[in-house]
C-alpha positions in Angstrom: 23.0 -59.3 -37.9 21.1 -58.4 -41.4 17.6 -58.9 -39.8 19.1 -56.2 -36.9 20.3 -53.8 -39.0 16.6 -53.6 -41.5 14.8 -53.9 -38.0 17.2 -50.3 -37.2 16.4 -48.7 -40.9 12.8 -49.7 -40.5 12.7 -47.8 -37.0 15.0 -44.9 -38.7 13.1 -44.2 -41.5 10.3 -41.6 -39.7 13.2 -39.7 -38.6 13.8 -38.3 -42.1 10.5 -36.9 -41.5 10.7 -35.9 -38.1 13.5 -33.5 -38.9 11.7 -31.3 -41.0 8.8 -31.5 -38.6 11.4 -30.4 -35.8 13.1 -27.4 -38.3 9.3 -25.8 -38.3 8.6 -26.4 -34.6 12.1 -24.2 -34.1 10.9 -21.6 -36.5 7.3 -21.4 -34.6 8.9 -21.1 -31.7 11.4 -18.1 -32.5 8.7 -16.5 -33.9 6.8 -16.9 -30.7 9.3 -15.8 -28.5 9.7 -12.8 -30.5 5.5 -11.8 -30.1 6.1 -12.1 -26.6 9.0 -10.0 -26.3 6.8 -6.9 -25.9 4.3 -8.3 -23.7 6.9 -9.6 -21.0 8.9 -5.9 -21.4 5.3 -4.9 -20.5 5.0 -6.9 -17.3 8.4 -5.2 -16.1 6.7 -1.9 -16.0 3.3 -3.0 -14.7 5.1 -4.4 -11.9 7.5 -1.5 -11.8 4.8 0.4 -11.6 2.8 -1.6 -9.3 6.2 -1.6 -6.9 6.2 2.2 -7.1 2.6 2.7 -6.4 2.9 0.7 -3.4 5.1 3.1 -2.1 3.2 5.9 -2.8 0.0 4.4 -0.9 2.1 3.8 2.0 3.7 7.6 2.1 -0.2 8.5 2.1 -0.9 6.0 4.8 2.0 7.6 7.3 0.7 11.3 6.2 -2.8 10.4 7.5 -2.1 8.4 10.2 -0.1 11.9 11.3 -2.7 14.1 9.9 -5.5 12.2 12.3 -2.7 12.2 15.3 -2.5 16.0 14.8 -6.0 16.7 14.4 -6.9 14.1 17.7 -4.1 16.2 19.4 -5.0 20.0 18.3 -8.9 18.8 19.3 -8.0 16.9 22.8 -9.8 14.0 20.8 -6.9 11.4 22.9 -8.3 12.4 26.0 -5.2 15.1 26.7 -6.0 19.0 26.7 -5.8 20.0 23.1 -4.0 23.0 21.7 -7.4 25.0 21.1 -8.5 24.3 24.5 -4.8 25.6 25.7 -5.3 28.6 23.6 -8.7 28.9 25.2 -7.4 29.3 28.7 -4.6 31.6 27.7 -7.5 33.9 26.2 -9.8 33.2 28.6 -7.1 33.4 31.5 -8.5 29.9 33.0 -9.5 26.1 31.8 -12.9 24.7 31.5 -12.6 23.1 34.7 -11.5 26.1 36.6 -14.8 27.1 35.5 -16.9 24.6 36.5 -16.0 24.7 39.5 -16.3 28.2 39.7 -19.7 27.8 38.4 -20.8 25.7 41.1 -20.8 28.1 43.7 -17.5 30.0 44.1 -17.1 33.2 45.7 -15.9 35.0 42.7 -19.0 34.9 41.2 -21.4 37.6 41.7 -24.7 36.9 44.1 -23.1 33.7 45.6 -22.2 33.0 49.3 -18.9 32.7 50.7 -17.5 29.7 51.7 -17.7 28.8 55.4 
């Protein structure tokens, strides 16, 4: 039992060493976590940031993507009769194809023949 117990305080010794070693480790590391404090409250705003950004890009998205519905619309880009063409016949008092075929040979026009 002797030869266990100086085998055990033979083993144990370091430790009376290691806990000062340990105490400054603790200290290093408060001290670390405390430098960092600032940097991970600044990561909370870049990424509150980033999050409200993100929302802002997509409000711009949905105002062009109506901007360019309006503007294919009001130009008859989508293949429909636009607004400014509509205003054009209301002016005009006809539509572009009214008057192509008129200009083909209608009777309304001056100098051509009647239709037979």
């Amino acid at each position: 039992m002797r030869a266990e117990l100086t085998r055990v305080r033979e083993q144990t010794e370091p430790l009376a060493d290691l806990l000062p070693a340990l105490q400054r480790l603790e200290k290093d590391l408060g001290t670390r976590l405390e430098v960092l404090a600032p940097v991970d409250e600044r990561l909370a705003t870049i990424e509150r940031t980033i999050d409200e950004l993100a929302g802002a890009v997509g409000a711009v998205h949905e105002t062009l993507v109506g901007v360019k519905d309006d503007i294919q619309r009001t130009t008859g880009l989508r293949g429909d009769r636009g607004v400014m063409e509509r205003a054009r016949d209301v002016f005009t008092g006809g539509s572009q194809e009214q008057d192509r075929v008129g200009s083909q040979g209608s009777a309304s026009e001056p100098g051509a023949e009647p239709p037979t």
